[in-house]
MOPAC internal coordinates of N, CA, C and O (Angstrom, degrees):
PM7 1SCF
backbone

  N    0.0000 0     0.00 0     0.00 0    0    0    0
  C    1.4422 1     0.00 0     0.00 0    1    0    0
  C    1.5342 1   108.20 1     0.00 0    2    1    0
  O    1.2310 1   124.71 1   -47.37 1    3    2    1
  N    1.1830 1   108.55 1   132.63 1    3    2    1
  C    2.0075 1   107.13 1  -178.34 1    5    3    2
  C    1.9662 1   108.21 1   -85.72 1    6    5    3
  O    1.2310 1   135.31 1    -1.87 1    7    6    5
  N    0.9729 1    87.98 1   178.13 1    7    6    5
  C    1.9959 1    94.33 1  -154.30 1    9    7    6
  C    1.8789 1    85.46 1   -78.44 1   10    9    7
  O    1.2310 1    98.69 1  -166.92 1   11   10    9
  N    1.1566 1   155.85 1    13.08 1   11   10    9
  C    1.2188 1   143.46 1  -155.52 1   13   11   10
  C    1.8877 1    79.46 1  -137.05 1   14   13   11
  O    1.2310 1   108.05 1   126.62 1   15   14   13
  N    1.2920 1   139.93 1   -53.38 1   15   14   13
  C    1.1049 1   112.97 1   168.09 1   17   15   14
  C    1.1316 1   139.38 1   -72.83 1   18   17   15
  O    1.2310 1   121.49 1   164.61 1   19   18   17
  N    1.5813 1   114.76 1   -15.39 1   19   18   17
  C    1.4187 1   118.43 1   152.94 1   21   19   18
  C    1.4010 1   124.23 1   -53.80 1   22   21   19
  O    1.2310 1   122.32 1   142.04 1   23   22   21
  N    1.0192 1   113.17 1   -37.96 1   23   22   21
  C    1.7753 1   115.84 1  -177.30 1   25   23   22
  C    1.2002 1   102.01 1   -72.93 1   26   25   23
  O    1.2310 1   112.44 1   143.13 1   27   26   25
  N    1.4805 1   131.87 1   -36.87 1   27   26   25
  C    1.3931 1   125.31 1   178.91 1   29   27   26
  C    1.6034 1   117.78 1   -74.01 1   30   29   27
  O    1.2310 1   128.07 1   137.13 1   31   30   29
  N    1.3286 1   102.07 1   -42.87 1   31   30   29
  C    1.7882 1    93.65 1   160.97 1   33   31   30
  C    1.1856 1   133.01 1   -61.02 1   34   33   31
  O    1.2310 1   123.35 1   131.63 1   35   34   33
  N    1.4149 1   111.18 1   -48.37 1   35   34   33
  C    1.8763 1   114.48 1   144.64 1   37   35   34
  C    1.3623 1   134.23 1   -27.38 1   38   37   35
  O    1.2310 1   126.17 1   140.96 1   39   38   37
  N    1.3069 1   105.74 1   -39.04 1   39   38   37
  C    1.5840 1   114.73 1  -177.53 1   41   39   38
  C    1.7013 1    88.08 1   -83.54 1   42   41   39
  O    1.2310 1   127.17 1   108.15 1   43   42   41
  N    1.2077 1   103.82 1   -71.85 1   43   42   41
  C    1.9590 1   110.73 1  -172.10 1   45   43   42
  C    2.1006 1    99.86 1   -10.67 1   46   45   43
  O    1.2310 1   143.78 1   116.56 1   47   46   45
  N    1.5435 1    71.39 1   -63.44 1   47   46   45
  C    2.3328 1   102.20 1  -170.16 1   49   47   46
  C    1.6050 1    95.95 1   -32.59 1   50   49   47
  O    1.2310 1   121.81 1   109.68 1   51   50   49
  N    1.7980 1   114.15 1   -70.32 1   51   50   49
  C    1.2276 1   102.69 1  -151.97 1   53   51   50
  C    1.8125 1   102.11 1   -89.20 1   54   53   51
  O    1.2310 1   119.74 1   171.92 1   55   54   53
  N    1.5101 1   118.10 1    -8.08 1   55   54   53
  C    1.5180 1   110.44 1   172.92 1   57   55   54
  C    1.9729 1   110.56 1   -73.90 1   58   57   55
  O    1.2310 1   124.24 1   165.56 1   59   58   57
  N    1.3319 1   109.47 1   -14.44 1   59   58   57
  C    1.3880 1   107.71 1  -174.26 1   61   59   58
  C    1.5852 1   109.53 1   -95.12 1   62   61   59
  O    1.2310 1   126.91 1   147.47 1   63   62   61
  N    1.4721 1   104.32 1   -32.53 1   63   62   61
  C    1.8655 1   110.74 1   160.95 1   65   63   62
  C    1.0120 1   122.36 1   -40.13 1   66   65   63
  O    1.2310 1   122.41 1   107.73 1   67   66   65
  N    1.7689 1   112.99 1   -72.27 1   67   66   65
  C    1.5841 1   143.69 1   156.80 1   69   67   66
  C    1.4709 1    95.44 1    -9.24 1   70   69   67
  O    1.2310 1   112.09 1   101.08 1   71   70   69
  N    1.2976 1   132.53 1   -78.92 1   71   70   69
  C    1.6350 1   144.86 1  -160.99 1   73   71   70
  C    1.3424 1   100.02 1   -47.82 1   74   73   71
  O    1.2310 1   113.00 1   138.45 1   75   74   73
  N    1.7554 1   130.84 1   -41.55 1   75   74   73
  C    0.8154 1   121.89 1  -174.89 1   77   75   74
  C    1.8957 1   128.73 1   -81.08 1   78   77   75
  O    1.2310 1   135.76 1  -165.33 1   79   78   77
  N    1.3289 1    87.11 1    14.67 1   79   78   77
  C    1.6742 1   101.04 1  -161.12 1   81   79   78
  C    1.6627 1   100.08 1  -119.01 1   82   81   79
  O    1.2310 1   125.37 1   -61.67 1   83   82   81
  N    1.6499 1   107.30 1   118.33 1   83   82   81
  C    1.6561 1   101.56 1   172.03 1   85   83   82
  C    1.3543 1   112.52 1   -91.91 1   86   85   83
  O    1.2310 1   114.58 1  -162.85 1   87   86   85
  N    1.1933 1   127.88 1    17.15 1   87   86   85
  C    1.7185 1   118.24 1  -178.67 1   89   87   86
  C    1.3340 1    92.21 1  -105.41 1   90   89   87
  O    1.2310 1   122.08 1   -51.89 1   91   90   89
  N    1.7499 1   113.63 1   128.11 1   91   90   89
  C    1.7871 1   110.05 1   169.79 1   93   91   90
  C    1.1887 1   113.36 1   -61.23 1   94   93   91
  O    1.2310 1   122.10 1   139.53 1   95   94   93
  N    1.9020 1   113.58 1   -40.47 1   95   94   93
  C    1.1317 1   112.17 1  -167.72 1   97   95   94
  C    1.9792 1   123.65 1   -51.20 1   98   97   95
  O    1.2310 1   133.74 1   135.81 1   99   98   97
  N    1.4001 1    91.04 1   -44.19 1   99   98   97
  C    1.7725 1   108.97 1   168.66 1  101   99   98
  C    1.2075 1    99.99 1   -58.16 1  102  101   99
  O    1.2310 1   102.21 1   131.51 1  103  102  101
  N    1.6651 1   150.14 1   -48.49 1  103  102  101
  C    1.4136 1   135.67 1  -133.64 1  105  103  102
  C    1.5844 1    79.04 1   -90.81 1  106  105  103
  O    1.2310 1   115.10 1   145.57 1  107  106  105
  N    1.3916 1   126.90 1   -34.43 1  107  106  105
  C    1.2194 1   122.47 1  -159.60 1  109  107  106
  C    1.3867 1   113.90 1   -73.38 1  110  109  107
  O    1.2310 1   121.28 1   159.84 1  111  110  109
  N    1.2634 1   115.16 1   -20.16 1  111  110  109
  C    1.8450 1   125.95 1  -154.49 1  113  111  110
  C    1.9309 1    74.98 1   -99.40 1  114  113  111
  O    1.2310 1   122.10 1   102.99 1  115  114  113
  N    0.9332 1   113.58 1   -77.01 1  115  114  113
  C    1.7593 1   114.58 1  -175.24 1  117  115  114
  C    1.5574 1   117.96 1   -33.37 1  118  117  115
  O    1.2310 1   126.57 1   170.48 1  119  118  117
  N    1.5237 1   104.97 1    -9.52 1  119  118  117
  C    1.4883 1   108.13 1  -166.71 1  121  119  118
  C    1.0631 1   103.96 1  -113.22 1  122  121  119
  O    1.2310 1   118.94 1   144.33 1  123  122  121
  N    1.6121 1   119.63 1   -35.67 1  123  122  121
  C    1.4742 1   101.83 1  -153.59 1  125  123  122
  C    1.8353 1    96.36 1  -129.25 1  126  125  123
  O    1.2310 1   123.82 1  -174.19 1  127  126  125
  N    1.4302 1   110.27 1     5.81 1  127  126  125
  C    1.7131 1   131.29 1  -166.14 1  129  127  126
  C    1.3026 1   131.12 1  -123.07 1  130  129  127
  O    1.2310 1   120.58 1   162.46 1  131  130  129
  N    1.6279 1   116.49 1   -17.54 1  131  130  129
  C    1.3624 1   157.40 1   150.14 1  133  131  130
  C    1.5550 1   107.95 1   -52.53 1  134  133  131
  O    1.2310 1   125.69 1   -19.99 1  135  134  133
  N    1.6018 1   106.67 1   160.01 1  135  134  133
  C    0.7502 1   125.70 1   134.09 1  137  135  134
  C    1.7014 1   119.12 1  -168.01 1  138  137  135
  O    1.2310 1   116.39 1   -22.84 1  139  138  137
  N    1.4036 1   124.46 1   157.16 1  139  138  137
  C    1.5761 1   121.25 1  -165.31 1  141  139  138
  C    1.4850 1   106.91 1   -96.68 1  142  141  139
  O    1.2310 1   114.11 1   -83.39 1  143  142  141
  N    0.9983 1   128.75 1    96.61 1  143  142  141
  C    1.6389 1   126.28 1   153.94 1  145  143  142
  C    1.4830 1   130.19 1  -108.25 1  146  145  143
  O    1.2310 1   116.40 1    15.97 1  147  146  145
  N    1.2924 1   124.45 1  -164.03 1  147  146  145
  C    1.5582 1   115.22 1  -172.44 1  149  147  146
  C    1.3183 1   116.74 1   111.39 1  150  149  147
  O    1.2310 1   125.38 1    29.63 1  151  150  149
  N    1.0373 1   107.27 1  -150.37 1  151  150  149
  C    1.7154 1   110.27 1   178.30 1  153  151  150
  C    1.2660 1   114.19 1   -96.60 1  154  153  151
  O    1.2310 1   120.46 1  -165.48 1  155  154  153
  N    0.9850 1   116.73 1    14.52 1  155  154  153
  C    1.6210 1   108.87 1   175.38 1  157  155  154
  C    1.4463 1   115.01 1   -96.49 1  158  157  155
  O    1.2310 1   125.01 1   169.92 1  159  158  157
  N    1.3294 1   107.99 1   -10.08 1  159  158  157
  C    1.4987 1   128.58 1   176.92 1  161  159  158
  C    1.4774 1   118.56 1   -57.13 1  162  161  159
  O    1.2310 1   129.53 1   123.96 1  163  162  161
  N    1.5087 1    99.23 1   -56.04 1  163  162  161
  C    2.0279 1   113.86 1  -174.41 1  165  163  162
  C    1.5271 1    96.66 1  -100.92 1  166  165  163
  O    1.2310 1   114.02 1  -169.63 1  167  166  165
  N    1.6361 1   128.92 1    10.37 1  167  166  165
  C    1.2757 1   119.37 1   168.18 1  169  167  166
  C    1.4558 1   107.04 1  -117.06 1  170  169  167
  O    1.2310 1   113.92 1  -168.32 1  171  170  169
  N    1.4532 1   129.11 1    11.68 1  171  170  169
  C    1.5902 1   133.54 1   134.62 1  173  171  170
  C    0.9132 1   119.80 1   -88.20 1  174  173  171
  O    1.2310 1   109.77 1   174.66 1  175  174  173
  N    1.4501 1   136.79 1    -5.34 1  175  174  173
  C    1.2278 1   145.55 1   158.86 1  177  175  174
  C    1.1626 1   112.86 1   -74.83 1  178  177  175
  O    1.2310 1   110.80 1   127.79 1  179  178  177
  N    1.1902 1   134.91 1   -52.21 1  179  178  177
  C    1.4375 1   137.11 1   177.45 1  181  179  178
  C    1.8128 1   105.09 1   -77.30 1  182  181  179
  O    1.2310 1   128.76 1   162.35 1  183  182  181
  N    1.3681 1   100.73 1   -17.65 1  183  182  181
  C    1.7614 1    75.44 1   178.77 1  185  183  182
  C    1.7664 1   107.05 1    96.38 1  186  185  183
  O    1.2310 1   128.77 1   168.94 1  187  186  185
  N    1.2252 1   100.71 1   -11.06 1  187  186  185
  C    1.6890 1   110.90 1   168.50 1  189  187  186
  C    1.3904 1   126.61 1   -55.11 1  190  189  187
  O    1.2310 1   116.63 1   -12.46 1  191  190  189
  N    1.4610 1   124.00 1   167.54 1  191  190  189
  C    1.3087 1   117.97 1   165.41 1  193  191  190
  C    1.8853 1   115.82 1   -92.86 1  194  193  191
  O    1.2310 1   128.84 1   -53.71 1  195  194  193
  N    1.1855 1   100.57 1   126.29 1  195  194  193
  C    1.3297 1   113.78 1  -167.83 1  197  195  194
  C    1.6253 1    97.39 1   -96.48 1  198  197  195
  O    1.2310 1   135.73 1   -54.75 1  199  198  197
  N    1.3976 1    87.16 1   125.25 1  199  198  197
  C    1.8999 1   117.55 1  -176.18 1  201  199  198
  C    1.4129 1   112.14 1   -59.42 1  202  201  199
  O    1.2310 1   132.95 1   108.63 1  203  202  201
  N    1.7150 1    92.59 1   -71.37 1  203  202  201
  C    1.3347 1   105.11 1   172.58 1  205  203  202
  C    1.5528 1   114.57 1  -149.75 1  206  205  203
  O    1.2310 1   129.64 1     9.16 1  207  206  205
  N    1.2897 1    99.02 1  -170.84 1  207  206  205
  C    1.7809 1   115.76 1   168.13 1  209  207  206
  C    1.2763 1   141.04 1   -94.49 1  210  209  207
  O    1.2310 1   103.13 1   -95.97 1  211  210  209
  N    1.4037 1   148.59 1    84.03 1  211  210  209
  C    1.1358 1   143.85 1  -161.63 1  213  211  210
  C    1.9736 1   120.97 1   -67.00 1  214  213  211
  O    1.2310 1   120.72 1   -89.05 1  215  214  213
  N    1.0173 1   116.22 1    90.95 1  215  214  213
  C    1.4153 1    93.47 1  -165.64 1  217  215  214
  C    1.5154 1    88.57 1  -102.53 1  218  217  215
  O    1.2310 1   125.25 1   -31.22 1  219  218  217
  N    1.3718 1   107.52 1   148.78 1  219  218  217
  C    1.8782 1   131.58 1  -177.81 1  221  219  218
  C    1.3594 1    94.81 1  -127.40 1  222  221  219
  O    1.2310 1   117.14 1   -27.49 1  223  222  221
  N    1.7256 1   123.05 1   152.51 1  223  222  221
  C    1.0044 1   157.93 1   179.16 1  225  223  222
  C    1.3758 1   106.95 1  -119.94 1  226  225  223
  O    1.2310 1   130.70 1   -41.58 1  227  226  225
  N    1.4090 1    96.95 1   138.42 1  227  226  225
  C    1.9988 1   103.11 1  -167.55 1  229  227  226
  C    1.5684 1    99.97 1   -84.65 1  230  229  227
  O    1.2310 1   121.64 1   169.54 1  231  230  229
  N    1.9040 1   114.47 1   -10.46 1  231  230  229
  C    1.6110 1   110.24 1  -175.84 1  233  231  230
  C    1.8015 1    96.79 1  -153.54 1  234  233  231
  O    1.2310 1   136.58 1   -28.49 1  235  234  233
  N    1.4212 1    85.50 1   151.51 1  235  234  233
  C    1.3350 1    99.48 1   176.08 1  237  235  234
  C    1.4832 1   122.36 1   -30.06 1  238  237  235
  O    1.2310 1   128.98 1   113.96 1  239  238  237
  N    1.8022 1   100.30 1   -66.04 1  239  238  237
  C    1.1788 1   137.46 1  -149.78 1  241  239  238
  C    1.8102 1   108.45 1   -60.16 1  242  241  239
  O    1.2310 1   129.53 1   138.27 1  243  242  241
  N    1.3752 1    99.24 1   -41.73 1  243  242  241
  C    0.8675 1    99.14 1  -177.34 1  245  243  242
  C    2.0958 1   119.10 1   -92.68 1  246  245  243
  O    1.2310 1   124.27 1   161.80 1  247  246  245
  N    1.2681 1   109.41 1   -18.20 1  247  246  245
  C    1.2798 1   125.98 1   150.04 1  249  247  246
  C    1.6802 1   115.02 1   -21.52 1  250  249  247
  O    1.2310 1   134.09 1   117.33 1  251  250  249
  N    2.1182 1    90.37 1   -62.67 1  251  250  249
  C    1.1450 1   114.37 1  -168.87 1  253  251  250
  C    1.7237 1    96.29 1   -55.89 1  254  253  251
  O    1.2310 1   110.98 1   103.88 1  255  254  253
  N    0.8294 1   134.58 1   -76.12 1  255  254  253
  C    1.4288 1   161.87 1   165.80 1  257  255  254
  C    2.0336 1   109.37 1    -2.80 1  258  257  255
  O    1.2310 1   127.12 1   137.72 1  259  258  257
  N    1.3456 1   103.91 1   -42.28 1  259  258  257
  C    1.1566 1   118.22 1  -159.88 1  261  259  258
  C    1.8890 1    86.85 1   -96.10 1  262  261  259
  O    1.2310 1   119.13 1   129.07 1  263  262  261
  N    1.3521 1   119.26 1   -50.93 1  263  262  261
  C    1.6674 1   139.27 1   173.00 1  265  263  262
  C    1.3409 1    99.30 1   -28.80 1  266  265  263
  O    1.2310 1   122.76 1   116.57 1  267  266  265
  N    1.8219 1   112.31 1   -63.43 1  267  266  265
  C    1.5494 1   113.87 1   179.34 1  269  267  266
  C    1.3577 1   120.97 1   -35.82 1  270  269  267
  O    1.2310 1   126.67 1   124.72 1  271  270  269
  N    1.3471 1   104.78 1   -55.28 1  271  270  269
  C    1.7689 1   133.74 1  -150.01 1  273  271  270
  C    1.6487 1    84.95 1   -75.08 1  274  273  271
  O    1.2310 1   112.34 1   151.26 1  275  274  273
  N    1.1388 1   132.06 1   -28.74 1  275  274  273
  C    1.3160 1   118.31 1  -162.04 1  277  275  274
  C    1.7789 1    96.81 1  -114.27 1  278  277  275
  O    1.2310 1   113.90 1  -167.97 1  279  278  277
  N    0.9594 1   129.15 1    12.03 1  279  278  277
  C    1.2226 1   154.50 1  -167.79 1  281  279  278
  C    2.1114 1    92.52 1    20.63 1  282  281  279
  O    1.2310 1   132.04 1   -98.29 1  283  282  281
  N    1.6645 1    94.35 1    81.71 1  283  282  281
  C    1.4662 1    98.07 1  -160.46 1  285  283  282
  C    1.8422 1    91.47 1  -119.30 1  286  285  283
  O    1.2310 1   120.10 1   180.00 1  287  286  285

């Protein structure tokens, strides 16, 4: 898969998550505070089957925030 359809499935991934979330404040932290790495990265590259999704938070706080919402 080339790096321009990855970003678009990425985007697709976290705009179809987002839908599933009624707090703005969360849709906003997942949107604009996120980001997806891991193995799903060099296994769209290879054309592999991708397991899962790694999503990271650039801060705790808001981690914390998203933890609530998922009562995790």
């Amino acid at each position: 898969m080339k790096s321009k359809q990855i970003v678009k499935l990425l985007k697709g991934l976290i705009d179809n998550f987002c839908e599933t979330i009624t707090d703005e404040k969360v849709k906003e932290i997942i949107k604009t505070k996120t980001f997806i790495s891991g193995g799903c990265i060099p296994s769209m590259i290879l054309n592999e089957f991708v397991n899962d999704f790694d999503f990271y938070f650039y801060d705790k706080e808001d981690a914390d925030v998203v933890k609530r919402y998922f009562n995790i």
